[in-house]
SEKEDO-319583 format. One record per residue: x negated, y negated, z of N, C-alpha, C in turn; residue in one letter. Coordinates in steps of 0.001 Angstrom, whole numbers, plus 500000, padded with zeros to 6 digits. Each point is the difference from the previous one (the first is absolute). Layout:
N
X	Y	Z	X	Y	Z	X	Y	Z	A
...
// end
This chain:
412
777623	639619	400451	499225	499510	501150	498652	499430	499556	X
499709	500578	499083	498270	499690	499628	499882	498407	499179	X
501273	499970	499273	500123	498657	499619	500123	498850	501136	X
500932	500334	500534	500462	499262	501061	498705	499498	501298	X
499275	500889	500258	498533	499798	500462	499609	499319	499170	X
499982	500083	498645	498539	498973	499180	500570	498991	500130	X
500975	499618	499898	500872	498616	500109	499771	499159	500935	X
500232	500988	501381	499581	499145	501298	498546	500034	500374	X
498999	500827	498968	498421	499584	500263	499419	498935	499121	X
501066	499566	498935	499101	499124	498530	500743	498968	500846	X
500835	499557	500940	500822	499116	500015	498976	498706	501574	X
499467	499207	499032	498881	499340	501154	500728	499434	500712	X
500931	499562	500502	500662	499572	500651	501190	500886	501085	X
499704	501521	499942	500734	500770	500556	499397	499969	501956	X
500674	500863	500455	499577	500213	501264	498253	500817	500298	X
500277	500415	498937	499246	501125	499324	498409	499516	500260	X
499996	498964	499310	498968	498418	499473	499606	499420	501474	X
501248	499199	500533	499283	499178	500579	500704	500122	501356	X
500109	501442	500530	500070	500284	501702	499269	501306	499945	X
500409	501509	499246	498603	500345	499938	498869	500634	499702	X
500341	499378	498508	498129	500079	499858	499157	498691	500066	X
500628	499038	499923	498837	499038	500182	499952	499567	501120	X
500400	500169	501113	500385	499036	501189	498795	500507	501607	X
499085	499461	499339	498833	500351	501207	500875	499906	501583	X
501204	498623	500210	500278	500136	501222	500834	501288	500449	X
500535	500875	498969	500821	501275	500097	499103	500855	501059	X
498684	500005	498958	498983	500828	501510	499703	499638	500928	X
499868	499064	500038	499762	499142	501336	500904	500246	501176	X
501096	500244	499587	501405	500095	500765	499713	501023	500749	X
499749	501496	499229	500010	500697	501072	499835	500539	501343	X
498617	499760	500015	498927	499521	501425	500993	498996	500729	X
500344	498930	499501	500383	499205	500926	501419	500392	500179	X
500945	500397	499705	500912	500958	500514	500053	500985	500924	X
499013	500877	499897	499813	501324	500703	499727	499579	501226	X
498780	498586	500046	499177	499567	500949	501591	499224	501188	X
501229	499250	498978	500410	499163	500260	501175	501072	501159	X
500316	501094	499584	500645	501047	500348	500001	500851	501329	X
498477	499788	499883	499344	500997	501522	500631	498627	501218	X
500209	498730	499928	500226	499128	500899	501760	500131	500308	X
501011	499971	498667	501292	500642	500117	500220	501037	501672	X
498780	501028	499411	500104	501351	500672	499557	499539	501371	X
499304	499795	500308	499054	499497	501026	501512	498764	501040	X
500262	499016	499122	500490	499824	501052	501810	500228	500172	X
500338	500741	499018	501242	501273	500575	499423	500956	501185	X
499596	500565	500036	499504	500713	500824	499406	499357	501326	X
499533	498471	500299	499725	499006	500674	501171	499565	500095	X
501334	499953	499745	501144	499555	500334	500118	498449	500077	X
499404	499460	499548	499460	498844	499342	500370	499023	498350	X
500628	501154	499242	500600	499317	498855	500721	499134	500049	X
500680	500104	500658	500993	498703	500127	501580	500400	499173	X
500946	498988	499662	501487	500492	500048	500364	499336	498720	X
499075	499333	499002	500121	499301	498574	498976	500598	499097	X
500263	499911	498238	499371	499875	498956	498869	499018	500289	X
500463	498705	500070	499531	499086	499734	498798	499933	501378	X
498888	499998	499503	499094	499321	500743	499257	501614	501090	X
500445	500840	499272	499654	501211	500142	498218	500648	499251	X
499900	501220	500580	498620	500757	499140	500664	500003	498908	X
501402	501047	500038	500284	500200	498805	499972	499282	498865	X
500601	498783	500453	500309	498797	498841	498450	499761	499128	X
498891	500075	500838	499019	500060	499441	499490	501061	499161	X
500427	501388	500107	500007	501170	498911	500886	499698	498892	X
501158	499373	500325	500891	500303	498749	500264	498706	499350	X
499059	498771	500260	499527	498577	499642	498636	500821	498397	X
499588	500728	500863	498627	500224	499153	500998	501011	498967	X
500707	500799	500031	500575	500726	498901	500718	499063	498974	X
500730	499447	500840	500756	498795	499227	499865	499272	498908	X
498124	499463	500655	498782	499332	498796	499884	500827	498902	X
500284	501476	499825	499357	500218	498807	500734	500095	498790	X
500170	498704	499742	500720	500117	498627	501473	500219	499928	X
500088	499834	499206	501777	500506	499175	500372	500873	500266	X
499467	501643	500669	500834	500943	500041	500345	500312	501690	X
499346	499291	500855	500073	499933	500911	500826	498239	500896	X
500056	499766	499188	500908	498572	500395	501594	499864	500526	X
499661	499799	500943	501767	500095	500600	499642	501242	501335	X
498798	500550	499942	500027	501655	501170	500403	499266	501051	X
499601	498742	500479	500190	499645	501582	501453	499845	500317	X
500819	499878	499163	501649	499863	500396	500462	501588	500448	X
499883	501075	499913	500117	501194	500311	499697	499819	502302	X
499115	499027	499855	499457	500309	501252	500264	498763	500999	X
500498	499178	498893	500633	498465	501378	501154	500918	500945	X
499999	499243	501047	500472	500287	501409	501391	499435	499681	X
501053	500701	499837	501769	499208	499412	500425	500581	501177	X
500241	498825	500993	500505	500222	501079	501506	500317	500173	X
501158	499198	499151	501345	500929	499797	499922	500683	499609	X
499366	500818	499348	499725	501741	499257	498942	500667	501587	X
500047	499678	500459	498873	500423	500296	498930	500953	499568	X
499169	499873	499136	499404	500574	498806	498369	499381	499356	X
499236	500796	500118	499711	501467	500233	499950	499418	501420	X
500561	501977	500503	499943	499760	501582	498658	500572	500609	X
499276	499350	499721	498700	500104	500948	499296	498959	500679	X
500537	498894	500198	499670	498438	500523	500521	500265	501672	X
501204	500869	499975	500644	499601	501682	500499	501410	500231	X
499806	500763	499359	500235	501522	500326	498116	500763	500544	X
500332	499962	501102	497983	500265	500452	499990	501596	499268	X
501087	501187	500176	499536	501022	499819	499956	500160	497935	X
501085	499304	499365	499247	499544	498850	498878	499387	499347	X
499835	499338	501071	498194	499215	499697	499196	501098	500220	X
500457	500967	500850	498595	500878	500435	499802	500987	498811	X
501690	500180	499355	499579	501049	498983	499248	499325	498908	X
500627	499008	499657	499367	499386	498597	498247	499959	500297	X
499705	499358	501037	498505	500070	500536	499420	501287	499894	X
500720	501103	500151	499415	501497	499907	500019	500307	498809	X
501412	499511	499565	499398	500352	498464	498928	499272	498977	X
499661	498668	500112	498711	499359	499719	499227	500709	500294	X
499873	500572	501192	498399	499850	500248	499732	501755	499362	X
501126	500865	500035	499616	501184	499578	499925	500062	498412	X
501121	499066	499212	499598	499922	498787	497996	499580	499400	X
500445	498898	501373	498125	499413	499788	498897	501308	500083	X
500401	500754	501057	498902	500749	499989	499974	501463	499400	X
501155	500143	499072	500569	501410	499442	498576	500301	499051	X
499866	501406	499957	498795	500146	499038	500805	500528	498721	X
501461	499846	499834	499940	501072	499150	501812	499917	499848	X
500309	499942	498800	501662	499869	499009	500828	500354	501089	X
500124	501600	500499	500958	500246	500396	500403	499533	501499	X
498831	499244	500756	500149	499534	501247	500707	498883	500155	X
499608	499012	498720	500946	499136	499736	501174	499997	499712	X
500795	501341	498868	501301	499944	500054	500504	500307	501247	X
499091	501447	500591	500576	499883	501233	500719	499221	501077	X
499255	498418	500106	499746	499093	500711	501778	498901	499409	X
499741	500233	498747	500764	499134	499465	501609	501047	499721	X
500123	501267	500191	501058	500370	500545	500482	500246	501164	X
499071	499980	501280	500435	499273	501197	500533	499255	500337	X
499046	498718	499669	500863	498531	499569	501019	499557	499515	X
500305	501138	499294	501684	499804	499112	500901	500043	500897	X
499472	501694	501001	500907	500782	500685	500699	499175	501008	X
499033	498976	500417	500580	498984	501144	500729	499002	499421	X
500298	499724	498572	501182	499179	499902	499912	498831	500449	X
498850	499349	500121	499785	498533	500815	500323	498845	499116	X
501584	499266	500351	500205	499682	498901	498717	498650	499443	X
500911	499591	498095	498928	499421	499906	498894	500192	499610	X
499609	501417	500411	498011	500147	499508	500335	500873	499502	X
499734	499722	498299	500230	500689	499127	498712	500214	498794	X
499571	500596	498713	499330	500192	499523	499065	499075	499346	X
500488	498099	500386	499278	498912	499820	498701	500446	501314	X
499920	501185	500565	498230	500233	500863	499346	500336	498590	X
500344	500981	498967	499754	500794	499277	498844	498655	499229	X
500280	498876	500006	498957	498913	499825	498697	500130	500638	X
499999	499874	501505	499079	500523	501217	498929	501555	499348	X
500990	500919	499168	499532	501137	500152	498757	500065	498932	X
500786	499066	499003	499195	499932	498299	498445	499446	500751	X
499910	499165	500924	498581	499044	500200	499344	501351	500879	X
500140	500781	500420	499694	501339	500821	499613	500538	499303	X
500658	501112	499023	499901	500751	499048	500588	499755	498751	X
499122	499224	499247	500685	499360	498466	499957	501093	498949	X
499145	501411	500202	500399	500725	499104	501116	501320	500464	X
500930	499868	500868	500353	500751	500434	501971	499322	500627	X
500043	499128	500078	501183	498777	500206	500126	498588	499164	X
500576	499948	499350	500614	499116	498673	500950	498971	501015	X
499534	498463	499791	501194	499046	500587	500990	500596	498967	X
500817	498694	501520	501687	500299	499882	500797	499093	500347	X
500642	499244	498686	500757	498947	499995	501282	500164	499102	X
500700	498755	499687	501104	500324	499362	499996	499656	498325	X
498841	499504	499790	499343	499858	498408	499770	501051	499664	X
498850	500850	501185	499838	501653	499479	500790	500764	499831	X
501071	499699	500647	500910	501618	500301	500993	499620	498796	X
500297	498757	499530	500871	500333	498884	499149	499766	498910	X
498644	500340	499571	498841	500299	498950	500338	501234	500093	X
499444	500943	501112	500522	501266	500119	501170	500489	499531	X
501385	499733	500458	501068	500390	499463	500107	500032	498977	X
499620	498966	499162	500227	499536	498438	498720	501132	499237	X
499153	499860	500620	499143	501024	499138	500214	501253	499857	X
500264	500621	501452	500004	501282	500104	501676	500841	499686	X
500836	498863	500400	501507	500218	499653	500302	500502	501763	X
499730	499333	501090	500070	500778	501057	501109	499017	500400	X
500736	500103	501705	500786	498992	500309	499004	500140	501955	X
498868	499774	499579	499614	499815	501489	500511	498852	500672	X
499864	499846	501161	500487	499050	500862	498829	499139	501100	X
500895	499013	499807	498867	498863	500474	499456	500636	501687	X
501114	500154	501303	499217	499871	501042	500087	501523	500601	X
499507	500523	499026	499724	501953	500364	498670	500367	500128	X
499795	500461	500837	498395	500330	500400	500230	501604	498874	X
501012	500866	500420	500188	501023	499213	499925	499346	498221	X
500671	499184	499993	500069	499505	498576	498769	499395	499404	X
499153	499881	500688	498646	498949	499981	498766	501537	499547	X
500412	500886	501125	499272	501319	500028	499801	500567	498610	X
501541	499949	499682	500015	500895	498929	499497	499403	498298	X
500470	498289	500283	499355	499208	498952	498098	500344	499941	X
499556	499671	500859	498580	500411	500507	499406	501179	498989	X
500944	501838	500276	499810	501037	499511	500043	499931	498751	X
500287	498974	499071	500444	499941	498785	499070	499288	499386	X
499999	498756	500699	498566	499015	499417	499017	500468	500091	X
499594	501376	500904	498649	500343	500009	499864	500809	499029	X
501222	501100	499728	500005	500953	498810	499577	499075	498555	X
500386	498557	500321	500428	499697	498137	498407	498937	500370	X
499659	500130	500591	498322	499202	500228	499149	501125	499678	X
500079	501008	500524	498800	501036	499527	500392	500600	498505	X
501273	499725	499451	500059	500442	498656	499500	498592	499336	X
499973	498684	500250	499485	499261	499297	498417	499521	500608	X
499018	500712	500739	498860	500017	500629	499180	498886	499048	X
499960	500443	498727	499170	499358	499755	500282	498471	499186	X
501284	499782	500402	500533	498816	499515	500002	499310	501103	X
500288	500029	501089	499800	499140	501086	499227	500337	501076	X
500734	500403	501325	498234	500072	500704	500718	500362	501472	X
499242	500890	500771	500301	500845	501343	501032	499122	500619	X
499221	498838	500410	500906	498992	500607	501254	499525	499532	X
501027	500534	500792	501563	499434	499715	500231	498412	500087	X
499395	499841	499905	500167	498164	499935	499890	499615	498486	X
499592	501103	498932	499895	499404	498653	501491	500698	499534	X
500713	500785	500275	501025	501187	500029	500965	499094	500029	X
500011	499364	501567	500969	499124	500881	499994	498688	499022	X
499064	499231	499546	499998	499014	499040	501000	499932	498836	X
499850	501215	499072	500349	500278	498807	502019	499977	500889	X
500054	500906	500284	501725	499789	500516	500444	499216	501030	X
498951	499237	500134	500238	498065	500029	500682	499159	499044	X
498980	500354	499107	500133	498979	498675	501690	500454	499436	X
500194	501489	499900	501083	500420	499861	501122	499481	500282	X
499984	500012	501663	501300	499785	500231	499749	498379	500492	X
498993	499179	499606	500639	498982	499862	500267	499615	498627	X
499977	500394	499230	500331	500327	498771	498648	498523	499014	X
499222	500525	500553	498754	499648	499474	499522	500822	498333	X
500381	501100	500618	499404	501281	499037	501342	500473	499843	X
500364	499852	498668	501524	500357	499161	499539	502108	499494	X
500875	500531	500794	499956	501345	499061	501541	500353	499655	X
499698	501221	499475	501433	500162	499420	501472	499883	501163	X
499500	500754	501072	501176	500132	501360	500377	498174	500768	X
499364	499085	499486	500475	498983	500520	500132	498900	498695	X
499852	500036	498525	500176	499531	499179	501181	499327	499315	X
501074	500457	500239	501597	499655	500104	500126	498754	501519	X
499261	500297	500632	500271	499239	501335	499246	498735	499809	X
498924	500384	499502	499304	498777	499614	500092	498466	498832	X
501229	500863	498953	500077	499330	498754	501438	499663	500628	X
500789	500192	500996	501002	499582	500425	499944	498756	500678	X
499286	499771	501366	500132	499167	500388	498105	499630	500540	X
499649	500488	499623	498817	499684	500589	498432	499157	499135	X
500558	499397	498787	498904	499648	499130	500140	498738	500734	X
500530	499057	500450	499550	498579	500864	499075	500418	501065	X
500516	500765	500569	499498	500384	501137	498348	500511	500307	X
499853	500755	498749	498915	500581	499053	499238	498603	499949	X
500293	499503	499105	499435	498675	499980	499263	499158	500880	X
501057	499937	501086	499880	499398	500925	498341	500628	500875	X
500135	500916	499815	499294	501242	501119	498583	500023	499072	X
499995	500271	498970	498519	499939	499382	499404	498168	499883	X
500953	498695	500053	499584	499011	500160	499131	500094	501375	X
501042	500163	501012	499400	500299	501262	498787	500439	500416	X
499745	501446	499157	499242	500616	499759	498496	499546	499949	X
500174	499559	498891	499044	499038	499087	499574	498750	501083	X
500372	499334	500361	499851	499350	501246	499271	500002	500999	X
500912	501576	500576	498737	500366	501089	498790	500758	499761	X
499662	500536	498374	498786	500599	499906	499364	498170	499809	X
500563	498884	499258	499219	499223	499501	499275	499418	501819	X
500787	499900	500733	500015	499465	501199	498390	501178	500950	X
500052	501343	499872	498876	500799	500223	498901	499520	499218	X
500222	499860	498443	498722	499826	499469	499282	498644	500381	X
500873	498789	500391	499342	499000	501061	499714	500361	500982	X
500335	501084	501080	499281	499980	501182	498946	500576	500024	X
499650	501348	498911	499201	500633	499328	498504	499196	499571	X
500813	498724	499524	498665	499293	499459	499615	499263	500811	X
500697	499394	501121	499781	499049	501344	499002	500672	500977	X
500490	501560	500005	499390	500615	501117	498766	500166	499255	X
499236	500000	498610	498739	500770	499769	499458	498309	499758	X
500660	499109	499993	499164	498742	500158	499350	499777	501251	X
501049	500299	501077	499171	500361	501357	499548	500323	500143	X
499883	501368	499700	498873	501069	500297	498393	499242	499231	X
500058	498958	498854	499197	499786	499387	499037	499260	500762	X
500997	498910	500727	499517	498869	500910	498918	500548	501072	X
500834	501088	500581	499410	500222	501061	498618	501035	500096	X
500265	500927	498929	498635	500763	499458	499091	498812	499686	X
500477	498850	499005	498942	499342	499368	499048	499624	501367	X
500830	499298	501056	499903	499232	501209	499197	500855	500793	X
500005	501092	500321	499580	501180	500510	498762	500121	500041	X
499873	500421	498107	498253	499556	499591	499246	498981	499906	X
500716	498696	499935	498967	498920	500084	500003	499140	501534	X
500600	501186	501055	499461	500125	501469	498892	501021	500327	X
499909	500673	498845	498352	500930	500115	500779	501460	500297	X
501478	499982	500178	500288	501384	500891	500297	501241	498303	X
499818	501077	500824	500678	500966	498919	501271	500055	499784	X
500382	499890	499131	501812	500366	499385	500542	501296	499736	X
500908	500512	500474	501138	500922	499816	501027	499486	499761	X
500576	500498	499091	501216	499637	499104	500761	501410	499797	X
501311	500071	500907	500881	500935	499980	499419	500796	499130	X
500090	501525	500307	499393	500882	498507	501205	500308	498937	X
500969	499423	500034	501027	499905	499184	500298	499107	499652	X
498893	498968	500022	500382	498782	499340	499048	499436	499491	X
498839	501034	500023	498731	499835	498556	500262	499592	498988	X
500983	500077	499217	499900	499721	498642	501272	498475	499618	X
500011	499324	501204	501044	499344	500198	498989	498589	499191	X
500664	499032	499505	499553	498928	499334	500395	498830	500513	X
499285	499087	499539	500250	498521	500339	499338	499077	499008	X
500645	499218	499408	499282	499030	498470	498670	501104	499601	X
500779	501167	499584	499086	500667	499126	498461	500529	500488	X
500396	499865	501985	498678	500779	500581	500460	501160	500587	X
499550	501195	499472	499939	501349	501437	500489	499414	501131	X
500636	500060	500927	499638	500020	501738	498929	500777	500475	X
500023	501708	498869	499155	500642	500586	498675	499980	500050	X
499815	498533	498842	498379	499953	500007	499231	499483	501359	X
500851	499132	500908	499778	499888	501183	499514	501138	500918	X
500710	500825	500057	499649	500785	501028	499103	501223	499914	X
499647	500708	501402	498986	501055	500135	500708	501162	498643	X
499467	500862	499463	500334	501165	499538	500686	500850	501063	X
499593	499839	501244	500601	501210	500885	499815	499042	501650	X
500852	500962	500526	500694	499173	501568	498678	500821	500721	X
499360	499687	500374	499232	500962	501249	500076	499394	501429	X
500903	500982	500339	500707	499677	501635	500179	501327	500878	X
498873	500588	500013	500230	501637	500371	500224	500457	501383	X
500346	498878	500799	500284	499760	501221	501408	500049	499955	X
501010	500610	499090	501385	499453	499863	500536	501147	499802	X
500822	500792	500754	500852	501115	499820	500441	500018	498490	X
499886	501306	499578	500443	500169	498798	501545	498865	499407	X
500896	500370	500639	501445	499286	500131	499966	498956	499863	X
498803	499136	500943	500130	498360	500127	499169	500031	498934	X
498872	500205	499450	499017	499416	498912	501172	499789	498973	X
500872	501375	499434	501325	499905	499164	500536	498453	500051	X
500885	499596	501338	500246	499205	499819	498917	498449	500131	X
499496	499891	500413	498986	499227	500164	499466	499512	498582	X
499487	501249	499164	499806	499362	498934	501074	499784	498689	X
501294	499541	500565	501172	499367	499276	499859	498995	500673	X
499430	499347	500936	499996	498265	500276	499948	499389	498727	X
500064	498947	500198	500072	499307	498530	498810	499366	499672	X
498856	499773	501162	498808	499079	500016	499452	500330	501387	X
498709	500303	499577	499002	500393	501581	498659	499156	499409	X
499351	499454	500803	498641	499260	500425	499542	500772	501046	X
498930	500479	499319	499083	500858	500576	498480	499191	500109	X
499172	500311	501292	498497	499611	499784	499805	500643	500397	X
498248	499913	499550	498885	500917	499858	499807	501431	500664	X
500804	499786	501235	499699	500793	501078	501373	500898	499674	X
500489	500012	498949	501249	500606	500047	501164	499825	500585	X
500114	499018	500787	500888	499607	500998	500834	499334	499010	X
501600	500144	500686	500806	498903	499177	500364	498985	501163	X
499741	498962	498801	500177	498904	500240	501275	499379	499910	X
500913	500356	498949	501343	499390	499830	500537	500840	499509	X
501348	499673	500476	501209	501412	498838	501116	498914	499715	X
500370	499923	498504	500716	499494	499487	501646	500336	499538	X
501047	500000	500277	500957	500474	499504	501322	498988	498841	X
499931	500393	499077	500585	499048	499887	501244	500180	499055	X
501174	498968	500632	501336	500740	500564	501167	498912	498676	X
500401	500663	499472	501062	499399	499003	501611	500387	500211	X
500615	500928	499511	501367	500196	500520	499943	501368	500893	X
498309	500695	500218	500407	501060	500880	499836	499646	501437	X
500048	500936	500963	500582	499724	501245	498531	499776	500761	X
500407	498513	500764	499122	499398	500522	499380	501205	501151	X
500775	500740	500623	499844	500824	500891	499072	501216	499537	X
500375	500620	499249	498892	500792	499341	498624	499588	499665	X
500002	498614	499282	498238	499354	499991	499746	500174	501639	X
500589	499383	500711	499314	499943	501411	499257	501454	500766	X
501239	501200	499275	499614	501640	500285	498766	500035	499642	X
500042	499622	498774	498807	500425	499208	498338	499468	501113	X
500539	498537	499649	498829	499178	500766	499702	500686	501552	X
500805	500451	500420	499939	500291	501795	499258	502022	499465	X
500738	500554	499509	499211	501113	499676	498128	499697	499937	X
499945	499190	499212	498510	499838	499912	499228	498846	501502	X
501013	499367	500367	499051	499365	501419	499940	501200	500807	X
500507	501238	499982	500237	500937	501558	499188	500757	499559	X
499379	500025	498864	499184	501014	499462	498434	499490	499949	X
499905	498613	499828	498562	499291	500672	499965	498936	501060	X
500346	500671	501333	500749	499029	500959	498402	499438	500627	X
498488	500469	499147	498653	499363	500518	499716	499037	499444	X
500657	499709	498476	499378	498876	499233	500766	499209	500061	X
500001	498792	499863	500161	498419	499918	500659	499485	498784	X
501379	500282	499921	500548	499974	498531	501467	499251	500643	X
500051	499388	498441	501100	498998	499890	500887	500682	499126	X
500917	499471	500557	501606	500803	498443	500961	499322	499944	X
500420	499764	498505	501141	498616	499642	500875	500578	499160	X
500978	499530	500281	501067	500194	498776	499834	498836	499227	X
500246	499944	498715	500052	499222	498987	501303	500191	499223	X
500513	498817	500356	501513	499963	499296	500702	498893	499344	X
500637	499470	499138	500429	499113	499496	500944	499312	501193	X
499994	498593	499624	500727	498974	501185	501158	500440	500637	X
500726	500529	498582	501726	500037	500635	500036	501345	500805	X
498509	500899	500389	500317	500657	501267	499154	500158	501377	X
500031	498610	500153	498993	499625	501084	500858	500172	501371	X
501268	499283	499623	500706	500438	501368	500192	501332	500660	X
499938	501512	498622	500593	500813	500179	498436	500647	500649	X
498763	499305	499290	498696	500612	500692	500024	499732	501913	X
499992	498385	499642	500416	500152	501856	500782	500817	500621	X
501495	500354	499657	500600	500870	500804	499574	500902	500198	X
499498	501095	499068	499244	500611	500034	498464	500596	500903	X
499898	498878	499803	498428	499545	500950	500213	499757	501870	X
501234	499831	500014	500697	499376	501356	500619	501424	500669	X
500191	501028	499182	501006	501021	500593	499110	500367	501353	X
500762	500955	501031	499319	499913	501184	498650	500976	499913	X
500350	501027	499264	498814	501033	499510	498664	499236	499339	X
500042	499052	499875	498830	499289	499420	499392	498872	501098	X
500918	499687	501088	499547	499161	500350	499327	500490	501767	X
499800	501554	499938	499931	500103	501115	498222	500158	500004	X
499764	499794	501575	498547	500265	500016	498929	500840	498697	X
498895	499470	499799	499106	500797	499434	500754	500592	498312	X
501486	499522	499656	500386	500384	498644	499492	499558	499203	X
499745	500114	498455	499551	499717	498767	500289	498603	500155	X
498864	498991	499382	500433	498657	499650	499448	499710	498668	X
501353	499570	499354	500203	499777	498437	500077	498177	500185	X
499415	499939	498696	500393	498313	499766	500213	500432	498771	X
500736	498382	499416	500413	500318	498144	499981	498974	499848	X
499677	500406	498152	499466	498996	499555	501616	499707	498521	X
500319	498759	499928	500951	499991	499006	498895	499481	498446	X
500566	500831	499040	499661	499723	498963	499532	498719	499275	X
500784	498699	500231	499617	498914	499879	498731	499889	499857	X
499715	499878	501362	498828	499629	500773	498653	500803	499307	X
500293	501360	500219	498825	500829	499542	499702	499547	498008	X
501572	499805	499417	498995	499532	498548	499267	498584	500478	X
501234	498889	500803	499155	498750	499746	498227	500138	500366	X
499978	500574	501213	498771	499659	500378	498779	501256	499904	X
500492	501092	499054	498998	500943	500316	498528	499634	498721	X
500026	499036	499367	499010	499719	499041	498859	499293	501139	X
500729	499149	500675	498998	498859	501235	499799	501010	500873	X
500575	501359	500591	499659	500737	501145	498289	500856	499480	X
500644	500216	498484	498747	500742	498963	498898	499292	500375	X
499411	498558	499895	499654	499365	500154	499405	499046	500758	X
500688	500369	501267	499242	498924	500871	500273	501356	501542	X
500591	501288	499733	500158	500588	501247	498484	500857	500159	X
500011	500471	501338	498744	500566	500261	500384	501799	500279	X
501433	500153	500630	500204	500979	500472	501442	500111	500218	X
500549	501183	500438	501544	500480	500486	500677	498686	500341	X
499083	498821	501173	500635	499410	500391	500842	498643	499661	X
499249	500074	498770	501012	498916	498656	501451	500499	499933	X
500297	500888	500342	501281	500033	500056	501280	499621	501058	X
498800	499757	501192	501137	498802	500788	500456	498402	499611	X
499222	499841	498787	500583	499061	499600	501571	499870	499534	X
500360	501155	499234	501333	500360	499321	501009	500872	500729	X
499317	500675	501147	500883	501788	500564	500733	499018	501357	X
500857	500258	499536	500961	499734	501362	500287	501371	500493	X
500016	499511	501975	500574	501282	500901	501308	499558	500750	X
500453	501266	500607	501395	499701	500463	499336	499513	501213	X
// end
């Protein structure tokens, strides 16, 4: 085992690497999950969900799981609405919607392990077909040191490692995988880390046969070295494809800090994205040393100061909140941004998404849904990337204030 860990920690290109330990949007997720969740609950219980996946709260919780990476890719098919199956039955069965809703909201508010299995052997007990241990996804963003996702990459990592024959749609079978990964996590404590998401990674790589050990090695030299091939090309691809959005997004961030200060305002620059570069400058040399916003519930300052860009003046007031949005979910920047307007609903502040062209349409839809467009809601404009490199040297330059930016910010 101890080998087999160093393998999947030296290996920069593992799950390990680049979903999570390096992946600032991994944290990000959570908040906006939990946040995205209480609305699920809210309107089950409002009888109000409606009778589809598609175009649902949910779709918006398990859109944002979806985003994170490779080990979570594919969760939303567990939860489309297959109307000849009828499956999962909680779309047109009301007293199934009510349980699944009870069980959200009690998982949400459980203080404590055993309330949750509790919760989640209830849920079994009703047999609703269809809803099966693809929630156990739902559970990991809740309690990540305490519930390990659950897919079909993991569960045959698992098998192959441990020599088990668990089964894909067993909540019992899911349970008992769980009891095992936690035993063989606290014997390897100091090789990986509380959170089952580094656990869940490693018998990823496994059973997609990423990470060759002895129990899948015959299987692998049989038919699977194209395939192999195929999968680390891939691979390689989509980290090369991150490390461009990686460098796109801290060019932005550059523009708009630079832009920021030579409007006279103070700069904040995500505090996790201090040490981020652009042609060989800090981002973080831009900004304040520290956020002082003490008007901001503990919770929101948290998220608040993960914006990606704040303009602040003198008076402390913000002036602008910046988000800016590459392959993660347009919907979450907007969380983010609307968290911080409800939290200074006295000052006079503007908030944009900033996004590359090819998702301008998806910003409007977005921007258009009915929750945004009703009285007195958050108003976002965005700005596409283009625009902000072409013209942010002349905005440096000839702008006086915030309001240089109606030159470039389109609204819905």
């Amino acid at each position: 085992m101890d080998t087999t860990i160093h393998r999947y920690k030296n290996d920069g290109e593992s799950v390990y690497h680049t979903w999570f330990l390096n992946n600032d949007d991994r944290l990000k997720a959570f908040r906006t999950i939990r946040k995205s969740l209480s609305k699920v609950i809210f309107e089950i219980e409002n009888e109000n969900f409606g009778n589809d996946f598609k175009g649902s709260s949910l779709e918006t919780v398990i859109t944002a799981i979806s985003e994170q990476k490779q080990v979570f890719e594919g969760a939303a098919h567990a939860f489309f609405w297959k109307p000849k199956l009828r499956i999962p039955d909680i779309y047109e069965n009301e007293s199934n919607k009510r349980a699944f809703g009870r069980f959200l909201k009690s998982c949400l508010e459980a203080s404590n392990e055993a309330q949750i299995v509790n919760e989640i052997r209830l849920l079994d007990s009703l047999k609703i077909k269809g809803l099966g241990p693809a929630v156990a996804n739902i559970l990991y963003f809740l309690q990540p040191t305490l519930f390990p996702p659950f897919n079909t990459a993991i569960v045959n990592g698992f098998n192959l490692l441990f020599q088990q024959k668990i089964k894909l749609g067993s909540w019992e079978a899911y349970l008992q995988m769980r009891d095992i990964i936690i035993q063989e996590n606290n014997r390897q404590k100091n090789a990986l880390s509380k959170d089952l998401g580094a656990f869940a990674g490693l018998l990823f790589e496994i059973g997609n046969n990423r990470l060759i050990i002895e129990q899948n090695a015959d299987q692998y030299i049989e038919s699977l070295l194209e395939k192999q091939t195929k999968a680390n090309a891939k691979r390689h691809k989509e980290v090369a494809a991150d490390e461009h959005e990686e460098h796109t997004h801290s060019e932005m961030q550059y523009y708009l800090a630079k832009l920021g200060q030579s409007l006279g305002y103070k700069v904040w620059v995500a505090r996790n994205d201090h040490k981020r570069q652009w042609n060989g400058v800090r981002i973080g040399e831009f900004s304040m040393k520290e956020l002082q916003l003490p008007h901001l519930p503990p919770a929101v300052y948290d998220t608040v100061s993960l914006i990606d860009i704040l303009w602040i003046d003198d008076e402390n007031k913000i002036i602008g909140g910046f988000e800016v949005e590459k392959s993660t979910s347009i919907y979450s920047g907007i969380l983010r941004l609307n968290d911080l307007s409800l939290s200074i609903e006295e000052e006079v502040s503007h908030f944009y998404l900033v996004a590359p062209e090819n998702r301008e349409k998806e910003i409007k839809a977005q921007l258009l849904r009915p929750s945004f467009q009703t009285a007195g809601s958050l108003s976002i404009a965005y700005i596409l990337f283009k625009d902000l490199r072409c013209d942010c040297e002349a905005m440096c330059k000839f702008g006086h204030d915030a309001s240089v930016l109606k030159k470039i910010s389109k609204c819905c």
